[in-house]
C-alpha positions as CSV (number, residue, x, y, z in Angstrom):
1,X,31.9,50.0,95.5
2,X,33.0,48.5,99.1
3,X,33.1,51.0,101.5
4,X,35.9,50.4,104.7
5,X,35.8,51.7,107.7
6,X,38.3,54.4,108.7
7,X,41.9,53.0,109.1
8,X,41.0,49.3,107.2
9,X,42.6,49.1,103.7
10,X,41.5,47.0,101.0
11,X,44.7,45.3,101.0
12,X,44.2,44.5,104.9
13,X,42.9,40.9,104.7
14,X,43.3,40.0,107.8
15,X,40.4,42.5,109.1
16,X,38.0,41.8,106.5
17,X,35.4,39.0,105.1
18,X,32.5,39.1,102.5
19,X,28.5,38.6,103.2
20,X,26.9,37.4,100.4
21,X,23.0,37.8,100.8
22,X,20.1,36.5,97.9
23,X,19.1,39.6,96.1
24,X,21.6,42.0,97.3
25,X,25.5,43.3,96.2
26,X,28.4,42.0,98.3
27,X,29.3,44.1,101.2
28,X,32.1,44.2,103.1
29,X,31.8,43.8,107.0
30,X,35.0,44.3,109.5
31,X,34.9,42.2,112.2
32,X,34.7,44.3,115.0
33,X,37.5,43.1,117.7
34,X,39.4,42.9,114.8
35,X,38.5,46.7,113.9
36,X,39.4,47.8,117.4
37,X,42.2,46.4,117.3
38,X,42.7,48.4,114.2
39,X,42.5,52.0,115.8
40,X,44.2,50.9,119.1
41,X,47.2,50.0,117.1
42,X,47.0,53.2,115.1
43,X,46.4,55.3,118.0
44,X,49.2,53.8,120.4
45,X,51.6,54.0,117.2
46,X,50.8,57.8,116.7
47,X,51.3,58.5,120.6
48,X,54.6,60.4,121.1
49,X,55.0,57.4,124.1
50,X,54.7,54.6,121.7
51,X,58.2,53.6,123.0
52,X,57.4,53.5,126.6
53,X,53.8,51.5,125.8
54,X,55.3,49.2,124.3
55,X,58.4,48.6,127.0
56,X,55.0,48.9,129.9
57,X,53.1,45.9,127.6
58,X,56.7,44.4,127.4
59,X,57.0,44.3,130.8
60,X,53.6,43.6,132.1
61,X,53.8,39.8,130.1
62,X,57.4,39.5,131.2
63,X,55.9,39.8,135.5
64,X,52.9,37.8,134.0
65,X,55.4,34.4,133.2
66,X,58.4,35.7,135.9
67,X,56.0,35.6,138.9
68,X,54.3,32.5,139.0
69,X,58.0,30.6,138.5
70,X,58.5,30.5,142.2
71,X,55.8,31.2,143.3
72,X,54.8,28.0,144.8
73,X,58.5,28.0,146.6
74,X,57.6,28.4,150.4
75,X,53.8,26.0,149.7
76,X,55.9,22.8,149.1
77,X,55.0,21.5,152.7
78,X,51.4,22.1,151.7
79,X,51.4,21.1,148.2
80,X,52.9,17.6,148.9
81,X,50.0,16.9,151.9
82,X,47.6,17.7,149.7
83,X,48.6,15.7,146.9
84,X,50.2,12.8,148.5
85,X,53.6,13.3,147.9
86,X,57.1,13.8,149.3
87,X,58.6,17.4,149.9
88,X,61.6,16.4,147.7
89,X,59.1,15.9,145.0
90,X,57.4,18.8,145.0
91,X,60.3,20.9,145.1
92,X,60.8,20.0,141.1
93,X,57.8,22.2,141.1
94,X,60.3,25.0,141.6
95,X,63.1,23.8,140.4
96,X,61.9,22.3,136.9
97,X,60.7,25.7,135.5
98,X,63.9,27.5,136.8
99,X,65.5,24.7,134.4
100,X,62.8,24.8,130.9
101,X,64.0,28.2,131.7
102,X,67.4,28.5,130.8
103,X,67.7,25.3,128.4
104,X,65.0,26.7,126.0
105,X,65.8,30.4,125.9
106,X,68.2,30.1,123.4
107,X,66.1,28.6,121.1
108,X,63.4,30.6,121.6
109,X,65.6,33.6,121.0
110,X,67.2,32.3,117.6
111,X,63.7,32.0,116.4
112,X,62.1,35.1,117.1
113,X,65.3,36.5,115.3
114,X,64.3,34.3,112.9
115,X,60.6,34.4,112.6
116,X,59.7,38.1,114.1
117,X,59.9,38.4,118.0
118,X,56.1,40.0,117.9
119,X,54.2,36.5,116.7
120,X,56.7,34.5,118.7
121,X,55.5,36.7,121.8
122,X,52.1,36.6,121.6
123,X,52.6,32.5,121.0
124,X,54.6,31.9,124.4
125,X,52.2,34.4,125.8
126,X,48.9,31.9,124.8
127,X,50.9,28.8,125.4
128,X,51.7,30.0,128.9
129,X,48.1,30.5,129.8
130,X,46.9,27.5,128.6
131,X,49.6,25.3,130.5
132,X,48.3,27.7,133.8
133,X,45.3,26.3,133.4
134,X,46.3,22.8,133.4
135,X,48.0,23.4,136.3
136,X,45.3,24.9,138.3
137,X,43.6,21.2,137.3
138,X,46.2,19.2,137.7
139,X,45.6,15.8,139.8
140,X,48.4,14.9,141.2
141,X,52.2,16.0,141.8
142,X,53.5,14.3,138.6
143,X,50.9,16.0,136.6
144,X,52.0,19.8,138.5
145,X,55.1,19.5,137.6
146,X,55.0,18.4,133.7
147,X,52.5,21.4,133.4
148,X,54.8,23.9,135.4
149,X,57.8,22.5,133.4
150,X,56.1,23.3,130.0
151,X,54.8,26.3,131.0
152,X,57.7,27.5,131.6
153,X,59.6,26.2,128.7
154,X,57.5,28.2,126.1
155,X,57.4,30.9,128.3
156,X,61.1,30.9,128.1
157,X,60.8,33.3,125.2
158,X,59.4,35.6,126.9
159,X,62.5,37.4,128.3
160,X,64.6,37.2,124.4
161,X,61.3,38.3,122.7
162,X,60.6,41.2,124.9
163,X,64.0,42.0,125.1
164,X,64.6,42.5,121.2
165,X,61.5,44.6,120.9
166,X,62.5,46.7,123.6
167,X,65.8,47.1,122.6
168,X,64.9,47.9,118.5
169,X,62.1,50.8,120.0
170,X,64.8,52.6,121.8
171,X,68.8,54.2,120.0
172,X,71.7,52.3,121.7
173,X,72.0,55.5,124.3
174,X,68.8,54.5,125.9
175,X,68.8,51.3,126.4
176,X,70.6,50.7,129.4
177,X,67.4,53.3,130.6
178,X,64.7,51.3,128.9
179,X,66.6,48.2,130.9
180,X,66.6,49.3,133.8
181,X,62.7,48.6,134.0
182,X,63.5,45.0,132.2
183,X,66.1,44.1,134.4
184,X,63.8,45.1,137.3
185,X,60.7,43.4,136.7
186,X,63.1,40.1,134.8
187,X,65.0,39.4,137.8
188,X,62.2,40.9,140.9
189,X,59.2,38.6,139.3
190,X,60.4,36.2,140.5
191,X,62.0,36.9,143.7
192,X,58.0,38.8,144.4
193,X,57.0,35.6,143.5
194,X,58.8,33.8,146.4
195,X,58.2,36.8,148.9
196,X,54.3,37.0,148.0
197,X,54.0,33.0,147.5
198,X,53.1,31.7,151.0
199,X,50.2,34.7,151.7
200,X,48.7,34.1,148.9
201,X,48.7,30.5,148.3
202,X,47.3,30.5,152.3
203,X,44.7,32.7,151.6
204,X,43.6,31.6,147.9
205,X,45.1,28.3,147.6
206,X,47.3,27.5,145.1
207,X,44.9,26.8,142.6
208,X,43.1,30.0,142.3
209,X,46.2,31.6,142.0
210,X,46.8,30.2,138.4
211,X,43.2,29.9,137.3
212,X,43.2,34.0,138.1
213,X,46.9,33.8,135.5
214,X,44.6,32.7,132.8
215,X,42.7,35.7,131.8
216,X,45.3,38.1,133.1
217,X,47.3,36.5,130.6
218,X,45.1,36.3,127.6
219,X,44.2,39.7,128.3
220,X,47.8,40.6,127.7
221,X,47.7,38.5,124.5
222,X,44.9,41.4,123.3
223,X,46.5,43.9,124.5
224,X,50.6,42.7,123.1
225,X,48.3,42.3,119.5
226,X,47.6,45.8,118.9
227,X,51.0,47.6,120.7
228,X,53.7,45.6,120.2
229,X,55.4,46.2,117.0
230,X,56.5,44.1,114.1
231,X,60.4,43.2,114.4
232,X,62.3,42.6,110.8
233,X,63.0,38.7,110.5
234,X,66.4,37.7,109.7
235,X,65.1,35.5,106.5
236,X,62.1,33.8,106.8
237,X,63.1,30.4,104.6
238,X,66.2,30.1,106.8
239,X,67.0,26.8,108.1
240,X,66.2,26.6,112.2
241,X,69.8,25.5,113.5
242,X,68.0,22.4,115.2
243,X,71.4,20.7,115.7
244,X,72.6,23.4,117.4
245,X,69.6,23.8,119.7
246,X,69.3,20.8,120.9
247,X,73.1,20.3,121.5
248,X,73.3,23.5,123.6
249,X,69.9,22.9,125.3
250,X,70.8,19.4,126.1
251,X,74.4,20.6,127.6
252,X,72.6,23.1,129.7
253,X,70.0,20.7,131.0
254,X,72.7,18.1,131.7
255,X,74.8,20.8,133.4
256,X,72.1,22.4,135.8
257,X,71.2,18.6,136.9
258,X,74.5,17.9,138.0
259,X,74.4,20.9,139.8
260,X,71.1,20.4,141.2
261,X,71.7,17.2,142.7
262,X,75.2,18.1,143.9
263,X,74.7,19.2,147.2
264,X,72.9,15.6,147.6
265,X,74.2,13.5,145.9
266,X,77.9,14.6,146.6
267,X,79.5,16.3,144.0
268,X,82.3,13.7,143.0
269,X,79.2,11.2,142.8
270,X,78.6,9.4,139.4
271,X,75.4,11.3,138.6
272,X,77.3,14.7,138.7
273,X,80.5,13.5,137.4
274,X,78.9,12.6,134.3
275,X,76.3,15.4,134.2
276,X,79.3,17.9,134.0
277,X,81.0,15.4,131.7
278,X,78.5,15.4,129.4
279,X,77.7,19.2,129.4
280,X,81.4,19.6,128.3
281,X,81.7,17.6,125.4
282,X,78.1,18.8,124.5
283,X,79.4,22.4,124.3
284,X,82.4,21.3,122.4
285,X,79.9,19.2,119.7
286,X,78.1,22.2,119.9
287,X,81.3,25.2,118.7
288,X,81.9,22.6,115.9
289,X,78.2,23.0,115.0
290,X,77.8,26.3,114.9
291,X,80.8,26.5,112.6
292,X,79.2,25.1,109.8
293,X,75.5,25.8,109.6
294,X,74.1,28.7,107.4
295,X,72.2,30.3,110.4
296,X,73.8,29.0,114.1
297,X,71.8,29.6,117.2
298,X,74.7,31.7,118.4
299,X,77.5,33.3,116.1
300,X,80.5,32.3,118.1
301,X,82.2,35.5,116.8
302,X,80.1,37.1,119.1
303,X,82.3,35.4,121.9
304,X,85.4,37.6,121.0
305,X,84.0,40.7,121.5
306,X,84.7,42.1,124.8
307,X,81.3,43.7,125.3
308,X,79.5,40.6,124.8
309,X,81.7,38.2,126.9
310,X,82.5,39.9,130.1
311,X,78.9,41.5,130.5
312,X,77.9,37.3,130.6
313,X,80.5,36.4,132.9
314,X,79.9,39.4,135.2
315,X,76.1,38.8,134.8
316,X,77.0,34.8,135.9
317,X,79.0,35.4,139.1
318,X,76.6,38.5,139.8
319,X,73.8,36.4,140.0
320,X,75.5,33.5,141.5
321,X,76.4,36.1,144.8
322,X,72.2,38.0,144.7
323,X,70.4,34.6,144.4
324,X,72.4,32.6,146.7
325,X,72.3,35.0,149.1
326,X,68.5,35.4,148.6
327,X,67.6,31.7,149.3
328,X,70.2,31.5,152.0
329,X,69.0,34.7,154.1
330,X,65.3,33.5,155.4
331,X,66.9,30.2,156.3
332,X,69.6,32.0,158.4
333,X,67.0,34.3,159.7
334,X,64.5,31.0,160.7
335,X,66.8,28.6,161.9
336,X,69.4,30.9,164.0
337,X,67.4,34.0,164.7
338,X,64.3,32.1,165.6
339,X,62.5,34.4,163.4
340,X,58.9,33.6,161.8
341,X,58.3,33.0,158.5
342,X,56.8,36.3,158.1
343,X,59.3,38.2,159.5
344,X,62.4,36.8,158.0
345,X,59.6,37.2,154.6
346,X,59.0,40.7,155.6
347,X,62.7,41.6,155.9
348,X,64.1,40.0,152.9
349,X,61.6,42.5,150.7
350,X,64.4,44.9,151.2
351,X,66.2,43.1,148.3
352,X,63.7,43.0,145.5
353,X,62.5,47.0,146.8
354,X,66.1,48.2,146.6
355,X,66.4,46.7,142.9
356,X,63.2,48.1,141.9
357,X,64.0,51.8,143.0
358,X,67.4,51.1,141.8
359,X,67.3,49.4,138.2
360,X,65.3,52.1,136.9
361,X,68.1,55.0,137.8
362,X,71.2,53.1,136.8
363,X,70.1,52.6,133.8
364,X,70.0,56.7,133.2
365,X,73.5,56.9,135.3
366,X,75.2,54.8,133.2
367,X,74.2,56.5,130.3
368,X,76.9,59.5,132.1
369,X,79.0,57.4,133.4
370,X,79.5,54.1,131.7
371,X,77.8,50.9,131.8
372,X,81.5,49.4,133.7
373,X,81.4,51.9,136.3
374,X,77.9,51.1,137.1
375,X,78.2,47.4,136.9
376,X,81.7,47.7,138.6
377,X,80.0,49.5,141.6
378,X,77.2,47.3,141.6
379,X,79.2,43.9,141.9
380,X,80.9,45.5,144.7
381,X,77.8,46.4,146.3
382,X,77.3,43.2,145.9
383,X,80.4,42.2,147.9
384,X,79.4,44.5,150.6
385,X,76.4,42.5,151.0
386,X,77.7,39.3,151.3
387,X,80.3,40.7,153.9
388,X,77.9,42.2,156.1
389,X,75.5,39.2,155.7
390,X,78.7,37.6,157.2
391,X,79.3,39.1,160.1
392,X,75.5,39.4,161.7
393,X,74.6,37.2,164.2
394,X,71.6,36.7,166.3
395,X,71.1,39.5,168.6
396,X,72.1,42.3,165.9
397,X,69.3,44.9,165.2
398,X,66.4,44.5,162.1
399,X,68.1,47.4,160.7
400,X,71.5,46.1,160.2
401,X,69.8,42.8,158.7
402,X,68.3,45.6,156.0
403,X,70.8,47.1,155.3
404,X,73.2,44.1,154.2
405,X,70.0,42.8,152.5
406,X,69.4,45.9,150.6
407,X,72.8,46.7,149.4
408,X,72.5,43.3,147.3
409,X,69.3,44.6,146.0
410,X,71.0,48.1,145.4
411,X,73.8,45.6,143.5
412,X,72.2,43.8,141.0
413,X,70.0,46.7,140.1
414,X,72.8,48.4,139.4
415,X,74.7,46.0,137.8
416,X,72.0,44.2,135.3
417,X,71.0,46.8,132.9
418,X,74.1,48.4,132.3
419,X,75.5,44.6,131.0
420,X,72.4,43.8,129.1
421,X,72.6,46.9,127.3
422,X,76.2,46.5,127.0
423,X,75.4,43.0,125.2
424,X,72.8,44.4,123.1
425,X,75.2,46.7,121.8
426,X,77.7,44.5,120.7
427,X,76.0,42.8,118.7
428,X,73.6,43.0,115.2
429,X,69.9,44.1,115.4
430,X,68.9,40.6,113.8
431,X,71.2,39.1,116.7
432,X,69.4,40.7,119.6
433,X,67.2,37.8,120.3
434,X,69.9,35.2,120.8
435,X,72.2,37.6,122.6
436,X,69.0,38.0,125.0
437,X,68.4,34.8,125.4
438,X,72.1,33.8,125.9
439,X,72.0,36.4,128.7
440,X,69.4,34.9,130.0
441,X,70.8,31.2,129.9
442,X,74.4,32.4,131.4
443,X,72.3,34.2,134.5
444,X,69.8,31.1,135.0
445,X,72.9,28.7,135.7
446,X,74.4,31.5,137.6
447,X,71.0,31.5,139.9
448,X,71.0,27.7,140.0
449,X,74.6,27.5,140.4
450,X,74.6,29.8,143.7
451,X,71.9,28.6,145.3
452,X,72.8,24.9,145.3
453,X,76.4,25.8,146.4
454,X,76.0,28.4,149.1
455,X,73.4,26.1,150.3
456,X,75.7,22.9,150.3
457,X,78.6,24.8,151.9
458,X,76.0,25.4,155.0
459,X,75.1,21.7,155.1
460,X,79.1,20.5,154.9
461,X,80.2,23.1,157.4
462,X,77.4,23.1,159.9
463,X,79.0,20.0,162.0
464,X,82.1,21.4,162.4
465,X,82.0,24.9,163.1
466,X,78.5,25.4,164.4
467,X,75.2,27.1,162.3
468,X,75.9,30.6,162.7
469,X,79.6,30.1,161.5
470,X,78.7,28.0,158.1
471,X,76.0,30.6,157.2
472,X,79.1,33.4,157.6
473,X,81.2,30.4,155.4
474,X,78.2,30.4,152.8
475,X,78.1,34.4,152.6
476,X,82.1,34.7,151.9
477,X,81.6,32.1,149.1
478,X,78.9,34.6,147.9
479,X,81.2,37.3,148.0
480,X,84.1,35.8,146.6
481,X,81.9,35.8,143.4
482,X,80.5,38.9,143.8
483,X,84.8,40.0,143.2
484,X,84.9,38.1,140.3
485,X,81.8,39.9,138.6
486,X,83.5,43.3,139.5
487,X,86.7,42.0,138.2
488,X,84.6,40.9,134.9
489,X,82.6,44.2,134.6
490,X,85.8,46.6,134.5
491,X,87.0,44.8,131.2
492,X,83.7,46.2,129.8
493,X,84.2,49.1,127.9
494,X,82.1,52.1,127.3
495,X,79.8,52.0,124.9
496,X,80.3,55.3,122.6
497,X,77.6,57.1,120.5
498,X,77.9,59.0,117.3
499,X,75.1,59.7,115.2
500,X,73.3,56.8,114.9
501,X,72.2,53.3,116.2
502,X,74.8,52.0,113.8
503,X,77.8,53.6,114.9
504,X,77.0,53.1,118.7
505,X,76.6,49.4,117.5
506,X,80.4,49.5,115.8
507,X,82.0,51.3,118.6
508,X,81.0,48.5,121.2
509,X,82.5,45.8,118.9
510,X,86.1,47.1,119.2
């Protein structure tokens, strides 16, 4: 008879190999990382936590790809000495990742509804350390930025993956709590990243910074392996909606170039003209798309439910006004307040503190009160911030600068996980992936989208009315979309619970 260690099955193939030795009877030997994997998995799934593990493990992978995004954004003077390139070069660096971002998510989403969100985790996971250490080798600029660009396109499915899993371990009623965290750690990676960037690529180089992301990461891999669940696969011989993926990706791509090279270029210039051009009729070729296959990359049903559109346009604009105003402030702080680089860095972590201290709380406040008051309140938080921002000038104390700054942090804490959870309850369980993802496309252009224009409004109105005038311009832009996301959030309507998952799910449909 084969004897199994405790907690491995005879049907559990994957854990399990056969020895055969000259003069003695087969016996069965467990691998044993495979084994402790076993009883890890076993023990974390009988914990009375296993929720919150698997939202920390969540979490922990999500900072893991978030961070390093923009991490590299204040070493571009560095990074292009040292490899013999131009500053406008190296700022694709940046600015390529933010895109693989946002044009893969989708697809990325649709498959882990698809395939199980758990294997195509851990796959972005392992993909995402081996591009970091590529990176850490690469040669020249050209090199950098194709690593950092893929790197960041199969960590794209990051956010959708953990996402659904988080979302199917906790009822609808919690998961505007469980998102505060997300929200938190999805949106401040990266902005830590930018804040933390320069100290750490001075003292390290920028190198060592993702040759130490490779075993962090793979240790994550391990450690995602034995906690993170299984998630049910919408039907696992169902054609991938290619078509539709590449038309929607290619749109998106099309559309954040245009925008990127804008405030350059000029925005009535030929490159942009057709950029936007061909985004549109992309997104049209894509509707008719979607309307015929057997499984589209996003059920355009989806698009008339009020809880799943206004949450993405108030998600758009809110990001739009926070990330705007986050790129524009150190520059305002440097070039009219004469302040260093460390202490226009050291001021601006107000933002990212506020929406870490915040996130976490709205998400149990809107649970009370609604996820459109919350988001409603947030967005005009929001507004407040870009007001104040507006009216400072050099001379005004450190502590008025904080306040404005943190007010936009106290904003989009607020506002994010209330309209995530407000889209992951409108729509089905084997949806949640490509609503994620979706969410996470509609707040990347937002990002892009209010950083290039609040920074070209500066440039334009600089001449005219003086530096300190067109950074007050830049911040009123900023707040004018920081109206429309509160005008967006208070069509959002509570999400009601009954008994069940299921009926919380109905009730936000209607």
């Amino acid at each position: 008879m084969l004897a199994y260690p405790p907690g491995v099955t005879s049907t559990d193939q994957r854990d399990e190999f056969a020895v055969d030795a000259p003069g003695a009877d087969e016996v069965q030997v467990v691998a044993w990382p495979l084994l402790w994997r076993e009883r890890l998995t076993q023990r974390v799934e009988a914990s009375s936590r296993y929720p919150y593990l698997v939202l920390a493990t969540c979490l922990f992978g999500l900072f893991s790809v978030g961070f390093t995004i923009t991490i590299l954004a204040t070493s571009i003077p560095r990074i292009a000495t040292e490899l013999h390139s131009t500053e406008s070069t190296v700022t694709w660096v940046v600015t390529a990742p933010l895109l693989m971002f946002a044009v893969f998510g989708p697809a990325a989403g649709k498959l882990g509804d698809l395939r199980g969100h758990r294997t195509v985790y851990l796959c972005s996971l392992a993909g995402v350390s081996v591009f970091a250490a590529f990176t850490a080798l690469s040669p020249n600029v050209g090199v950098l930025i194709a690593c950092r660009a893929l790197g960041a396109a199969i960590g794209a499915a990051e956010g959708p993956s953990s996402l659904a899993i988080i979302n199917r371990m906790f009822p609808s009623e919690r998961r505007a709590q469980a998102l505060g965290w997300w929200s938190m750690v999805g949106a401040g990676a990266p902005v830590v990243g930018v804040v933390a960037g320069g100290p750490a690529v001075e003292a390290f180089g920028w190198r060592w910074i993702f040759v130490a992301q490779v075993p962090l990461t793979l240790a994550t891999v391990v450690l995602a392996s034995a906690v993170l669940p299984d998630t049910e696969r919408t039907a696992t011989d169902a054609p991938f909606d290619i078509a539709g993926a590449v038309t929607l990706g290619t749109a998106a791509l099309a559309l954040l170039l245009a925008i990127n090279q804008g405030p350059s270029a000029g925005w009535t210039s030929p490159v942009v003209v057709a950029g936007i051009a061909i985004a549109v009729l992309l997104g049209i070729a894509f509707a008719r798309i979607e309307r015929r296959v057997e499984q589209p990359l996003l059920p355009l049903h989806y698009l008339r439910r009020r809880n799943f559109a206004f949450p993405m346009v108030t998600q758009f604009f809110g990001n739009f006004s926070y990330m705007g105003g986050f790129i524009l402030t150190p520059l305002f702080l440097q070039d009219e307040f004469g302040y260093g680089e460390a202490r226009a860095g050291l001021l601006n972590i107000s933002r990212p503190l506020t929406f870490a201290i915040v996130g976490p709380v709205a998400g149990y406040v809107a649970l009370k009160s609604g996820e459109r008051v919350v988001a409603a309140v947030g967005a005009l938080s929001l507004f407040a911030s870009m007001l104040a921002l507006a009216h400072v000038a050099p001379g005004d104390s450190d502590v008025l600068i904080v306040g404005a700054l943190a007010l936009s942090g106290i904003g989009m804490g607020a506002m994010s996980p209330s309209m995530v959870a407000a889209v992951a309850n409108a729509v089905d369980d084997a949806d949640l992936g490509i609503a994620g993802a979706t969410t996470q496309m509609i707040s990347q252009i937002g990002v892009v989208l209010g950083m290039q224009v609040l920074q070209a409004v500066h440039v334009a109105r600089t001449d005219a009315v003086g530096g300190v005038t067109a950074f007050h311009e830049a911040y009123l832009v900023g707040g004018v979309a920081a109206l429309l996301a509160t005008g967006a959030a208070l069509f959002v309507r509570r999400s009601t619970f009954g008994a069940g998952v299921e009926d919380a799910t109905v009730a936000s449909r209607t």
